[in-house]
C-alpha positions as CSV (number, residue, x, y, z in Angstrom):
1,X,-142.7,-65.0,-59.5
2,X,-144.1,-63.1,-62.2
3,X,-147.5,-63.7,-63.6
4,X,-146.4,-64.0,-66.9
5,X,-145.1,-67.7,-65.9
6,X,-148.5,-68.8,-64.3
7,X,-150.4,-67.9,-68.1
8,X,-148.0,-69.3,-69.9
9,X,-148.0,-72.8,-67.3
10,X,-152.0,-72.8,-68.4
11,X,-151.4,-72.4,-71.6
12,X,-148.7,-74.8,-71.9
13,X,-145.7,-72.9,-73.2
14,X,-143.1,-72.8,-70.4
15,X,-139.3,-73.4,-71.4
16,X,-137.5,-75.8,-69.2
17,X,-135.9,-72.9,-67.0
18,X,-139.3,-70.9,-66.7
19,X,-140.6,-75.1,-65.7
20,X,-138.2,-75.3,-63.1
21,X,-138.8,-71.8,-61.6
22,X,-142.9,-72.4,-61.4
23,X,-142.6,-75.6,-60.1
24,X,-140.6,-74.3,-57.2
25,X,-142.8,-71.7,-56.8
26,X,-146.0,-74.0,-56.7
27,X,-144.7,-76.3,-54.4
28,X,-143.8,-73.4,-51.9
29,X,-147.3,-73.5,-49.7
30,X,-150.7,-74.1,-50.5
31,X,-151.2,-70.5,-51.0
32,X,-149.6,-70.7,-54.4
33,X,-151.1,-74.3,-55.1
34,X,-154.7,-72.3,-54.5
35,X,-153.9,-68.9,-56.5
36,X,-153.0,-70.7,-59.4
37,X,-156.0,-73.0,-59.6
38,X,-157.6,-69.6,-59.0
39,X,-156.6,-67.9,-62.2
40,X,-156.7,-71.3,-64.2
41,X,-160.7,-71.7,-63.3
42,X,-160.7,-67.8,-64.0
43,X,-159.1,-66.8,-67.0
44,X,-161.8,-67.0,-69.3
45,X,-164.1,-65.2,-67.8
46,X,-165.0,-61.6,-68.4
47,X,-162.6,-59.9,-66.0
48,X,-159.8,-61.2,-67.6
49,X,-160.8,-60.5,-71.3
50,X,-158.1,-58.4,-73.1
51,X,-159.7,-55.9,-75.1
52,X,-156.8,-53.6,-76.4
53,X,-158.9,-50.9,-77.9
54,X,-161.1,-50.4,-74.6
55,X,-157.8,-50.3,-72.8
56,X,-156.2,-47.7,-75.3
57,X,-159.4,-45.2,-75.4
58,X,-158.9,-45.5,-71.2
59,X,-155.3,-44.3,-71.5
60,X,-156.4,-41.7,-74.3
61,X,-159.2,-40.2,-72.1
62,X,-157.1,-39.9,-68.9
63,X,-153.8,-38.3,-70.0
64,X,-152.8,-35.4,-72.5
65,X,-151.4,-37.4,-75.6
66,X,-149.9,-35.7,-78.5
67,X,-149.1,-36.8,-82.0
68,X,-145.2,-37.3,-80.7
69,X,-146.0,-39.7,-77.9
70,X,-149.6,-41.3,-79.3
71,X,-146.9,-44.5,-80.3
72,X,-145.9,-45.0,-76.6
73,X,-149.2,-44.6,-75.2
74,X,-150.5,-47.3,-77.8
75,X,-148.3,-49.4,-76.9
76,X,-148.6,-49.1,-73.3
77,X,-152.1,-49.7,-74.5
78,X,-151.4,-52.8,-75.9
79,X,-149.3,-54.4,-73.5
80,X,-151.9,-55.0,-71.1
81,X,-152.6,-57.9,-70.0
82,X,-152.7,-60.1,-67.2
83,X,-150.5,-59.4,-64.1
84,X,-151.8,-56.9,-61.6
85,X,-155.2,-57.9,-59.6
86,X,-156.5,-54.7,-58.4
87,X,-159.8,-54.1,-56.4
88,X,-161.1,-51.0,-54.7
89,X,-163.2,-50.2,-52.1
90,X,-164.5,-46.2,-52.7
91,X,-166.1,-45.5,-49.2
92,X,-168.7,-45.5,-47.9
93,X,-170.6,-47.5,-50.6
94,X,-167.6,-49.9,-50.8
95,X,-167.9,-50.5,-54.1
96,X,-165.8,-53.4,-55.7
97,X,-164.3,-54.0,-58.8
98,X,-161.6,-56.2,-60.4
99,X,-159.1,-55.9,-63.2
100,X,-156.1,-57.3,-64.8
101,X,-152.9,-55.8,-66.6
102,X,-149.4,-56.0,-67.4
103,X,-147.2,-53.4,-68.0
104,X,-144.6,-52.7,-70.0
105,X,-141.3,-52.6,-68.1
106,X,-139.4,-48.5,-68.4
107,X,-136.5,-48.6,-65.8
108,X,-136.1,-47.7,-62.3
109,X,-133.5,-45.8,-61.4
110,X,-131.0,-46.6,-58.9
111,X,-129.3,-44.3,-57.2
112,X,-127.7,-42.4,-53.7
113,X,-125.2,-39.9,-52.6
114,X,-122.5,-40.9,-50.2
115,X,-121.2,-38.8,-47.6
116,X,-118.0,-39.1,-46.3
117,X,-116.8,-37.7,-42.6
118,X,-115.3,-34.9,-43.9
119,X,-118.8,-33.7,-45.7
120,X,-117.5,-34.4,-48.9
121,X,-120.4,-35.9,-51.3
122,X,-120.0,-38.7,-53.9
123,X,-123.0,-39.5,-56.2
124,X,-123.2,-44.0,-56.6
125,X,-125.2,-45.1,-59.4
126,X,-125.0,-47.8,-61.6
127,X,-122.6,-46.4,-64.0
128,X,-120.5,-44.6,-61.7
129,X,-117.9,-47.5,-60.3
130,X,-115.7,-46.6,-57.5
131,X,-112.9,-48.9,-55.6
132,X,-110.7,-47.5,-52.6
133,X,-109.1,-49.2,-49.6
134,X,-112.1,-48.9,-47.9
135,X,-115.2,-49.9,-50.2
136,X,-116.3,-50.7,-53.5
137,X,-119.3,-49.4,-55.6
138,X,-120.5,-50.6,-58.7
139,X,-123.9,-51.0,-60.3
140,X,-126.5,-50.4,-57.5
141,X,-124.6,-51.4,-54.4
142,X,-121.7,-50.2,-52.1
143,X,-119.3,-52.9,-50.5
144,X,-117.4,-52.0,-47.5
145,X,-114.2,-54.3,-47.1
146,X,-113.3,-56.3,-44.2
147,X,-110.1,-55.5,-42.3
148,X,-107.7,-58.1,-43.4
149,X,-104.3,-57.1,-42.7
150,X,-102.4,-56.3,-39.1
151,X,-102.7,-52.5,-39.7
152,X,-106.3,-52.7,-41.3
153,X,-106.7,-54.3,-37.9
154,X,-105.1,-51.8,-35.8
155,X,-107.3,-48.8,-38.0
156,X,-110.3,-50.6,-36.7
157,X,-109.7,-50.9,-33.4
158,X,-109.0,-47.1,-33.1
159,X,-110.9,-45.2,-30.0
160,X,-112.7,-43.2,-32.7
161,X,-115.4,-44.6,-34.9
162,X,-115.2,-42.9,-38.5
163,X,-119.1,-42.5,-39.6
164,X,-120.3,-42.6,-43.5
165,X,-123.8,-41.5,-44.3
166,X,-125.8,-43.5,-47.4
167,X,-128.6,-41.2,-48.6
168,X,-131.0,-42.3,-51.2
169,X,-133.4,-39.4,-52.5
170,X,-136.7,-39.6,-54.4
171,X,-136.7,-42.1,-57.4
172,X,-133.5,-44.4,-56.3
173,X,-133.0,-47.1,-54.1
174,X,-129.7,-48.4,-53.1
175,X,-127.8,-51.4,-50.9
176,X,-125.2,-51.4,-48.8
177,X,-122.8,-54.3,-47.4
178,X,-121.0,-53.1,-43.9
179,X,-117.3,-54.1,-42.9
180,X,-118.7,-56.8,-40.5
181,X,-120.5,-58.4,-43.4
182,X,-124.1,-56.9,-42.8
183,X,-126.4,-56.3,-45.8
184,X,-128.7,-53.5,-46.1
185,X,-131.2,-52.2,-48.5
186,X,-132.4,-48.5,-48.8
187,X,-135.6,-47.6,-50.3
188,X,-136.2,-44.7,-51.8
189,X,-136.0,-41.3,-49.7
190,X,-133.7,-42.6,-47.0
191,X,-130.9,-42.3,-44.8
192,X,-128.5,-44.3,-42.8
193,X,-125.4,-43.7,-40.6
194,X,-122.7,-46.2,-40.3
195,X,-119.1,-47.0,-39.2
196,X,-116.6,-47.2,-42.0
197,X,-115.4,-50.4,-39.5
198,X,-116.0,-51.6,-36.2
199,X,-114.9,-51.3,-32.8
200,X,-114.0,-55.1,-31.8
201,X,-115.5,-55.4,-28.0
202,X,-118.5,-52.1,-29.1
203,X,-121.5,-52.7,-30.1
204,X,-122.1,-52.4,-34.0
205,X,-124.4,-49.3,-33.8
206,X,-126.0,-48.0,-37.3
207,X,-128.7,-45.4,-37.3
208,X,-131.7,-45.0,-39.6
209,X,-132.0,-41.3,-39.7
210,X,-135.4,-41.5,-41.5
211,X,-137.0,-44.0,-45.1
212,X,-136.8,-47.3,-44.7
213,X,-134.5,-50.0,-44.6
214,X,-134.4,-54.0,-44.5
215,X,-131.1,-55.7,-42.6
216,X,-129.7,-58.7,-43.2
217,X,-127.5,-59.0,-40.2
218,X,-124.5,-60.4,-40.0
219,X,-124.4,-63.0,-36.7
220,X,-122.4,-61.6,-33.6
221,X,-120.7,-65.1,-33.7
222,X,-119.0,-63.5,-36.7
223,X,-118.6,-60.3,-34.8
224,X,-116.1,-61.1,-31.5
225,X,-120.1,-61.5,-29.8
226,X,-120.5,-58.0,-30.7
227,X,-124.5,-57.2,-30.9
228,X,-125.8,-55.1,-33.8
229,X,-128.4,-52.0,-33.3
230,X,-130.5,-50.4,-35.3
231,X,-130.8,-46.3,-33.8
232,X,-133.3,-44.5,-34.4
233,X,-134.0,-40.4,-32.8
234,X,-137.6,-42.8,-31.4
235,X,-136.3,-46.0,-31.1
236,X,-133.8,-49.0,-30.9
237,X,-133.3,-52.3,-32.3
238,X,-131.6,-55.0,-31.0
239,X,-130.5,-58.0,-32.5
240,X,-128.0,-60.4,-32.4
241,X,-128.3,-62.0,-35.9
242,X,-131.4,-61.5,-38.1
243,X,-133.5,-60.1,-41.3
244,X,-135.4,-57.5,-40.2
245,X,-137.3,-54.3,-42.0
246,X,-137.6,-50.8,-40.1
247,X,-139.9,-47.8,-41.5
248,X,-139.5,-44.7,-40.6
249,X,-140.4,-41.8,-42.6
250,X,-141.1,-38.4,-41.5
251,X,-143.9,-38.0,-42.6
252,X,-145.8,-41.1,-41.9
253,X,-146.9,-40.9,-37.7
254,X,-145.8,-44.7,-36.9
255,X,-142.2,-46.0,-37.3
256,X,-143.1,-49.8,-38.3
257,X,-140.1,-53.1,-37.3
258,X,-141.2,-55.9,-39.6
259,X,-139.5,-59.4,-38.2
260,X,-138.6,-61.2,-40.9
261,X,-136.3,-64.1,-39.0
262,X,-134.9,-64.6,-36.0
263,X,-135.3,-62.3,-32.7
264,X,-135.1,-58.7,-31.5
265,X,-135.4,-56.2,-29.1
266,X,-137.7,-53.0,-29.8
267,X,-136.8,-50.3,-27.4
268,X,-138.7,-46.6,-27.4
269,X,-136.7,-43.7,-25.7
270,X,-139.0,-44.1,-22.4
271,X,-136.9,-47.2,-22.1
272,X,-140.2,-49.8,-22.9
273,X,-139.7,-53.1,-24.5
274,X,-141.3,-55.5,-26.8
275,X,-139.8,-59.0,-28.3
276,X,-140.6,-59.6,-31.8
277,X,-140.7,-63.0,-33.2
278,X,-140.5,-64.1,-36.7
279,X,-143.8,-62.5,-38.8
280,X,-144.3,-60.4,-35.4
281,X,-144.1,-56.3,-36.5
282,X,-144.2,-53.4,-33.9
283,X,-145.0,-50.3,-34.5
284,X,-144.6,-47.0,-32.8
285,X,-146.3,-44.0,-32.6
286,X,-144.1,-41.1,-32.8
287,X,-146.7,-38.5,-31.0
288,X,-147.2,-40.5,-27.8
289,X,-144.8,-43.1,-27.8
290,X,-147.1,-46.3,-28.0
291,X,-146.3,-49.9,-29.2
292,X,-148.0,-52.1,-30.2
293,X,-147.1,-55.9,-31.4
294,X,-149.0,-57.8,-34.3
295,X,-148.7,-61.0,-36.3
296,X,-148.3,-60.3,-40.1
297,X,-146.5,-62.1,-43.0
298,X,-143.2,-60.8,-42.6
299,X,-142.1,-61.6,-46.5
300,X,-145.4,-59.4,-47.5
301,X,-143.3,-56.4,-45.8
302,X,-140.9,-56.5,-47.8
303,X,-141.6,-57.0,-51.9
304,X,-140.0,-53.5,-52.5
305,X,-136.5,-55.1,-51.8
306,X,-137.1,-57.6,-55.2
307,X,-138.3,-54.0,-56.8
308,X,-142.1,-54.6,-56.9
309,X,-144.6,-52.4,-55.0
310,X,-147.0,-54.5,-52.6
311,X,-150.5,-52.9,-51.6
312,X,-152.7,-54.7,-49.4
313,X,-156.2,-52.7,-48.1
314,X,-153.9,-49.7,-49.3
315,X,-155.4,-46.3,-49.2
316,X,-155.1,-44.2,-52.4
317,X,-153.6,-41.8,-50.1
318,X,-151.1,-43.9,-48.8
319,X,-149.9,-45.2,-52.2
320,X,-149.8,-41.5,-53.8
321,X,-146.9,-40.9,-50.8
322,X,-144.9,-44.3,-51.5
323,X,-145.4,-43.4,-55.5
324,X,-144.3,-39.9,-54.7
325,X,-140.9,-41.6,-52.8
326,X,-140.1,-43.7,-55.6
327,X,-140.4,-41.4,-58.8
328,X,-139.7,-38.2,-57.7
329,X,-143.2,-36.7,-58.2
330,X,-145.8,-34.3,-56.1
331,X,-149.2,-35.7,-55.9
332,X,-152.5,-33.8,-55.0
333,X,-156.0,-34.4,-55.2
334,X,-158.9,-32.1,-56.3
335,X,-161.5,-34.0,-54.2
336,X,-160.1,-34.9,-50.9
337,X,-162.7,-38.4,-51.0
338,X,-161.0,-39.9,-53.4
339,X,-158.0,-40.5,-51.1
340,X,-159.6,-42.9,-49.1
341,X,-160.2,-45.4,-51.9
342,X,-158.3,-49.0,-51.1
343,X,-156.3,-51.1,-53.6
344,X,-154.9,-54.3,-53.3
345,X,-152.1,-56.0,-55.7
346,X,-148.8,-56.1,-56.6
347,X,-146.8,-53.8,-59.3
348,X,-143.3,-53.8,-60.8
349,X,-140.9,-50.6,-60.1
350,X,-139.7,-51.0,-63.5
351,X,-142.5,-49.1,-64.7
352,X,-143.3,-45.5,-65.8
353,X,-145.1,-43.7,-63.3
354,X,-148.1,-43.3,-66.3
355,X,-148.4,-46.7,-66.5
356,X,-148.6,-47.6,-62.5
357,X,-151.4,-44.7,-62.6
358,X,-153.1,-46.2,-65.5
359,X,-153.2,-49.5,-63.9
360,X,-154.5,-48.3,-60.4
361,X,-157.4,-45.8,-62.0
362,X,-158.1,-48.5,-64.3
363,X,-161.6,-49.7,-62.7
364,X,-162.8,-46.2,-61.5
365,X,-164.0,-42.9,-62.8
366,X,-161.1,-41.6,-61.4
367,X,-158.7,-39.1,-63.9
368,X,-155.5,-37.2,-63.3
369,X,-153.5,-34.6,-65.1
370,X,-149.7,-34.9,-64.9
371,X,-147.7,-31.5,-65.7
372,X,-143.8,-32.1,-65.7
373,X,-143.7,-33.5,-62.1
374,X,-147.0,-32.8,-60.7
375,X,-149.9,-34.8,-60.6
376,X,-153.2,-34.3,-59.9
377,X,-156.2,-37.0,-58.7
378,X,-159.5,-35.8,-59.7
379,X,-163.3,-37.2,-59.9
């Protein structure tokens, strides 16, 4: 839910619809019912004092603003408000600090190039629609169809398994409905094989060649009792009906399995085991192979599927590489101290990548420089 609605509860404006949404969402846990007594005891005190001109000669003294863009820096400037609770802990005098701000929203694009079995390439976006016999795109999402007629049925029962590849590059993420009725999402930077249609009797194998990618698995009750695996070049998943989140980027040294519901299998290529339970994550280290089983909350795992970036005891060096997924962008740092700064807090995708910088720097003496599609951290 957006912070917007929880200022606006306070302050007694909410339409009916907005009414109805907050009241669901208060009446979710305790968690909620404490936050928001939280920021009601809170908002007038200093750290959530909006003071636009502060805010704008921040922004002025960090970037390189000429006369052509000083009107969308000002208002960036103005927009901000309160939404995004950040602290930071710069080791080793763990400093702490606290802020708030909104941004204003810019876009996030969505995007992906699919690959068909004979290598040919087709770019899906949102304004690119595409309908065949065998799938449907439109908007941000590909649809495979479900074989309904006798000779659909015979196709998929063919000895050969036709594979598609969904790629999403840097800056677009993109979802993708299977034939047996499987939902997945792509983040950004990712890559997944997958049958065109299944093999009634075969297991439904799909293979995360490397990003990450949250499954919404369709039950093998659905499926003839066919189970449903997740590959990986590291790893297997197992499952038999679940939601379920699997990391794996190349450059990151742990391939993390985030249970959301349900149960499955985690199986490294030395043929070990672990069981994961809902809010249970494994993760595996790609140098030596190790597992290791945690509890967590699941639904934390997975905020960028609703297209909001979630940073818990995040280090700045760990966000640069997620921010450097999602908008396309190479980020360096001048002083290599700085990367081991921690954040915590929640941000929208929709945003500029200016104004998710602005936001994070906000409460330090960090500054970067941005030039085309580089950017630079320095103290």
């Amino acid at each position: 839910m957006e912070f917007l609605l929880i200022i606006k509860k306070i302050n007694n404006t909410l339409s009916e619809e907005e009414k109805v949404a907050f009241d669901a969402w208060y009446s979710e846990s305790e968690k909620h019912r404490a936050y928001f007594k939280s920021v009601q005891e809170n908002k007038n005190s200093e750290k959530y004092l909006f003071d636009k001109e502060k805010n704008w000669k921040v922004i002025k003294s960090k970037t390189k603003i000429t006369k052509k863009t000083i009107w969308k820096y000002y208002a960036a400037a103005a927009s901000i408000a309160l939404l995004f609770s950040i602290s930071y802990l710069f080791n080793p005098i763990n400093k702490k600090v606290n802020t708030s701000v909104i941004i204003t929203d810019t876009g996030y694009s969505n995007k992906a190039i699919l690959t068909l079995e004979n290598g040919e390439e087709i770019l899906l976006s949102k304004d690119h629609k595409i309908e065949n016999s065998l799938f449907k795109s439109e908007d941000k999402s590909i649809a495979y169809k479900k074989p309904v007629t006798k000779q659909s049925e015979e196709v998929a029962n063919q000895p050969e398994i036709i594979y598609n590849y969904l790629t999403t590059k840097k800056g677009g993420e993109f979802s993708l409905t299977l034939a047996d009725g499987t939902k997945v999402w792509l983040n950004s930077e990712s890559k997944l094989k997958y049958p065109v249609s299944f093999i009634k009797g075969q297991p439904r194998n799909v293979e995360l060649i490397y990003g990450e990618a949250y499954f919404e698995v369709s039950s093998s009750e659905n499926n003839f009792g066919d189970c449903f695996n997740v590959l990986n070049s590291l790893q297997k998943v197992s499952v038999l009906g679940t939601h379920f989140n699997v990391k794996a980027y190349p450059d990151d040294h742990l391939i993390t399995t985030t249970l959301i519901e349900g149960k499955v299998v985690v199986e490294n290529n030395k043929n070990h085991k672990m069981y994961l339970e809902s809010n249970q994550e494994i993760t595996l280290n790609i140098l030596t192979l190790e597992m290791q089983k945690k509890y967590v909350d699941a639904k934390d795992k997975i905020y960028w599927v609703n297209g909001y970036f979630n940073f818990e005891n995040t280090s700045l060096l760990e966000i640069t590489k997620i921010l450097s997924r999602c908008y396309d962008v190479n980020i360096s740092f001048e002083n290599d101290k700085i990367e081991d700064l921690r954040f915590n807090g929640v941000l929208s995708k929709k945003q500029d990548i200016k104004s998710v910088l602005d936001a994070i720097i906000n409460t330090t003496d960090i500054t970067y420089e941005i030039n085309n599609k580089k950017i630079k951290f320095r103290k």
